[in-house]
C-alpha positions in Angstrom: 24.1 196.0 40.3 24.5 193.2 37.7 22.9 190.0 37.4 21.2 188.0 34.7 17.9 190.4 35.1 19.9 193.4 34.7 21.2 195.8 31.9 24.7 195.3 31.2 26.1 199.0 31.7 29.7 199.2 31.4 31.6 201.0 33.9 32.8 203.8 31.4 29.2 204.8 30.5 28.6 204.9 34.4 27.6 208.6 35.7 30.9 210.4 37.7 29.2 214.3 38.5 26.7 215.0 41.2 24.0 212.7 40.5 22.9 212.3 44.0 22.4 216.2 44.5 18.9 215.6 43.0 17.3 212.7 44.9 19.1 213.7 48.1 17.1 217.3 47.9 14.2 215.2 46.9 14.4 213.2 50.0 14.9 215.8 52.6 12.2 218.1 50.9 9.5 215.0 51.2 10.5 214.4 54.6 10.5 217.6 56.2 7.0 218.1 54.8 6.2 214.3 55.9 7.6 215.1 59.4 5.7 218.7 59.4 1.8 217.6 58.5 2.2 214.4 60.6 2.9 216.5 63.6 0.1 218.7 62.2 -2.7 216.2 61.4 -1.8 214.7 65.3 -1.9 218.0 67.2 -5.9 218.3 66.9 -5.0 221.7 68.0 -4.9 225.2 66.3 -6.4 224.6 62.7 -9.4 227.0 63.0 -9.7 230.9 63.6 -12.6 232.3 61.6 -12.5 232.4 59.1 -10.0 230.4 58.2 -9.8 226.5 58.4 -6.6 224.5 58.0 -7.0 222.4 54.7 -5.4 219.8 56.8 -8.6 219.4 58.6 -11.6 220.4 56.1 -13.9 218.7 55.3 -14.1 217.7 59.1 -15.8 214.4 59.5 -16.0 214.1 63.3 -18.2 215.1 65.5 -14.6 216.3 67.8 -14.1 219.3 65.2 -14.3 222.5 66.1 -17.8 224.3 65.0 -17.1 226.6 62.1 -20.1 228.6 61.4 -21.0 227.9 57.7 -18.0 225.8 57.1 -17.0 222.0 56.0 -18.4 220.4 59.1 -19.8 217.1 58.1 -20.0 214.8 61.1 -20.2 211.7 59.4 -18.5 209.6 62.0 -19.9 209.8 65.4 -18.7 210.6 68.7 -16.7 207.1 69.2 -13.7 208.7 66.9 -11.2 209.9 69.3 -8.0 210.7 67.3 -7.5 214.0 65.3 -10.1 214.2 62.4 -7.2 215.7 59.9 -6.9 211.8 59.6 -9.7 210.8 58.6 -9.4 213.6 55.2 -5.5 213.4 54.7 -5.4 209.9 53.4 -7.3 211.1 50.2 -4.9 214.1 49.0 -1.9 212.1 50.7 -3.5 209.1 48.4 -3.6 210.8 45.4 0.0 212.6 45.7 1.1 209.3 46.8 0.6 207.5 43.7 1.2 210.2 41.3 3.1 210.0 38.3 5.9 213.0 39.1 6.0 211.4 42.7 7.0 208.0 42.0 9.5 209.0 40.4 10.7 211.2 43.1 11.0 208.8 46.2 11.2 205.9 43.4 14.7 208.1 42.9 15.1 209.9 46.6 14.0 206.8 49.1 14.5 203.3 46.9 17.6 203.9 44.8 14.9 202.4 42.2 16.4 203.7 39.9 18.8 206.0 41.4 19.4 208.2 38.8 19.7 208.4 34.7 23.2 206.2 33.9 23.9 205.2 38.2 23.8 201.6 38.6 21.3 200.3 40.7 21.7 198.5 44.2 19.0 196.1 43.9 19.5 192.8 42.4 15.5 192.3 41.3 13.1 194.5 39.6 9.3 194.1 39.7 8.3 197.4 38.9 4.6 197.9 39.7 3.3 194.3 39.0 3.8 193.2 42.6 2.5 194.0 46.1 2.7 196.7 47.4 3.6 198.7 44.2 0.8 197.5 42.5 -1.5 199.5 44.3 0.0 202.7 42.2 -2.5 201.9 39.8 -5.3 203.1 41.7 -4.1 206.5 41.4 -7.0 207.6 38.6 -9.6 206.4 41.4 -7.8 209.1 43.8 -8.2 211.2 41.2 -11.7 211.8 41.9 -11.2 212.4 45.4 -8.8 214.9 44.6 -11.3 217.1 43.0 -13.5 216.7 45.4 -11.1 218.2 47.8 -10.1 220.7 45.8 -13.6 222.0 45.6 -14.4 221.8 49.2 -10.5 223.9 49.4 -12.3 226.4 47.2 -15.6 226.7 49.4 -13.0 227.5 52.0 -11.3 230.2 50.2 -14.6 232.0 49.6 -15.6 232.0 53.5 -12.2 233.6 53.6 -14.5 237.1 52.6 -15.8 237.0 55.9 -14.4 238.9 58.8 -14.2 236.9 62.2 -17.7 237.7 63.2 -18.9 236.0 59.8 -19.7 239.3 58.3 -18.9 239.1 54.3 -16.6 242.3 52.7 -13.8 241.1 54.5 -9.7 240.2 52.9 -7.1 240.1 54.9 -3.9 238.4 54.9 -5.2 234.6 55.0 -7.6 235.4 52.3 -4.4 235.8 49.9 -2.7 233.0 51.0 -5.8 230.5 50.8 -6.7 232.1 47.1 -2.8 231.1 46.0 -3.5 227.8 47.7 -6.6 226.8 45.8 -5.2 227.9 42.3 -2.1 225.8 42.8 -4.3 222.9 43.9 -6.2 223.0 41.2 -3.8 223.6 38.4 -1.6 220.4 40.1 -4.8 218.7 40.3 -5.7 219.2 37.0 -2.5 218.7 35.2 -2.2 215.2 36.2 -2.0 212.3 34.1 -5.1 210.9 34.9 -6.9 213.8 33.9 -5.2 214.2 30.9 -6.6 210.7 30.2 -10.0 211.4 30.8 -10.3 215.0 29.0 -9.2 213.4 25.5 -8.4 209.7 25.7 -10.5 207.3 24.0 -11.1 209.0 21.2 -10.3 208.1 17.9 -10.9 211.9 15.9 -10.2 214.5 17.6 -12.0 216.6 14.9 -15.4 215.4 15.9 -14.8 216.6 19.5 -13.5 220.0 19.2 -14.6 221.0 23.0 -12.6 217.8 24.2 -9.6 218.4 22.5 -9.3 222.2 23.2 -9.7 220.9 26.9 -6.8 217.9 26.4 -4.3 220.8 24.8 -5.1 222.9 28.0 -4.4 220.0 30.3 -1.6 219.2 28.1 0.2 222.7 28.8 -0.4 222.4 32.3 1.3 218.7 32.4 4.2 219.9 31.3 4.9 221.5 34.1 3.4 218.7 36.6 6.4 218.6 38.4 7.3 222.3 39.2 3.1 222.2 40.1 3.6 219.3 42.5 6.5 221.2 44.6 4.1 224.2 44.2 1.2 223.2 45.4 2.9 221.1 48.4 4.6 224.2 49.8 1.2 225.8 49.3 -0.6 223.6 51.9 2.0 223.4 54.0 2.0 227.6 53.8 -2.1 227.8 54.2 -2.0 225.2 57.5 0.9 227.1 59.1 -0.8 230.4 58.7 -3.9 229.3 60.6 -1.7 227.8 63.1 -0.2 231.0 63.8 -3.0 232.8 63.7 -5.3 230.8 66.0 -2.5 230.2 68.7 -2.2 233.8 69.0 1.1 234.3 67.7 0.2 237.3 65.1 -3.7 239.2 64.5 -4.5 238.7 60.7 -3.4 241.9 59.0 -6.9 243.1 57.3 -6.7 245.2 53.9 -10.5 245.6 54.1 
């Protein structure tokens, strides 16, 4: 698209290959797992057998959760919420993931043609970026951050309970265990190897001398960031992975194989 607002980009120096392989794969990974966890979160079915929990539903904040012997129930809202309480927790992770950095630019690319690709022209005649409604709301993505870690750790409380056998006896691993321990790590190391994070372990600081412990922390969140992108994908199969798996095994369609 050209216009007055536009960068003049002449035809020759115009992409010809592929280029919509990339946001096209984008797109149709994003939905599918849009499409899987929405059908999740509204099911209210299936997303506990001791002692595993679906991290689409823990914390659960509702006093319509399922009792989980020693696990995240926190009935904060009362008996008058009705609808599944995987709703009520989604909307922080899904906030966070929403408005981070590597995820922009994904359905920036995959769902707005905003830009398209490197070199495509774009089919919009305007350009705002983030300074208007509703973009502008991407900036609260280092307040989501917060929450993030906070549901991480609760993720990790639920990893441990994974030790206990379905009688809530501890010196138990089985299959689930596995999966939720490869689930917490890649939350955390996504998590972690965000921007905002980055930010906050070693920004603001003028000599990074005079805080050794920060900026041994910043090079570590550093190396991680590097690979925020690959983490993203990672951790977002992950999820999806850990809710199935309870799914399957709390409607009955397989026993958890038990190693100990």
């Amino acid at each position: 698209m050209r216009g007055p607002e536009r960068a003049a980009i002449a035809a020759p120096h115009l992409r010809t290959d592929r280029w919509w392989l990339a946001p096209a794969a984008t797109t149709a990974g994003l939905l599918l797992f849009v499409v899987y966890s929405t059908w999740r979160a509204f099911a209210n079915a299936h997303y506990y057998a001791a002692p595993y929990v679906s991290p689409f539903y823990s914390p659960c904040l509702a006093e319509n959760c399922r009792t989980m012997r020693a696990g995240p129930n926190w009935e904060v809202f009362g008996g008058w919420w009705g609808l599944s309480p995987a709703v009520l927790i989604l909307v922080f992770p899904l906030g966070f993931r929403l408005t981070c950095y590597y995820y922009r630019k994904a359905y920036y690319r995959g769902f707005w043609a905003s830009p398209p690709a490197c070199a495509v022209a774009e089919p919009h005649r305007r350009y705002s970026g983030e300074t208007r409604f509703p973009l502008i709301l991407q900036n609260i993505h280092r307040y989501f951050f917060y929450a993030a870690i906070l549901v991480a750790g609760v993720l990790t409380y639920d990893a441990v309970l994974t030790f206990r056998d379905e009688h809530y006896a501890w010196g138990h691993m089985g299959l689930g265990t596995l999966v939720f321990l490869l689930n917490v790590v890649l939350i955390w190391a996504y998590t972690i190897s965000c921007h905002s994070c980055r930010h906050i372990v070693g920004g603001q600081l003028k000599h990074f001398s005079r805080h050794p412990v920060r900026y041994r922390a910043w090079r570590f969140v550093g190396r991680l960031n590097a690979h925020h992108m690959l983490l993203a994908w990672a951790s977002l199969v992950s999820v999806a992975l850990a809710d199935f798996y309870v799914y399957l095994v709390a409607s009955g369609v397989f026993d958890d194989p038990r190693f100990f």
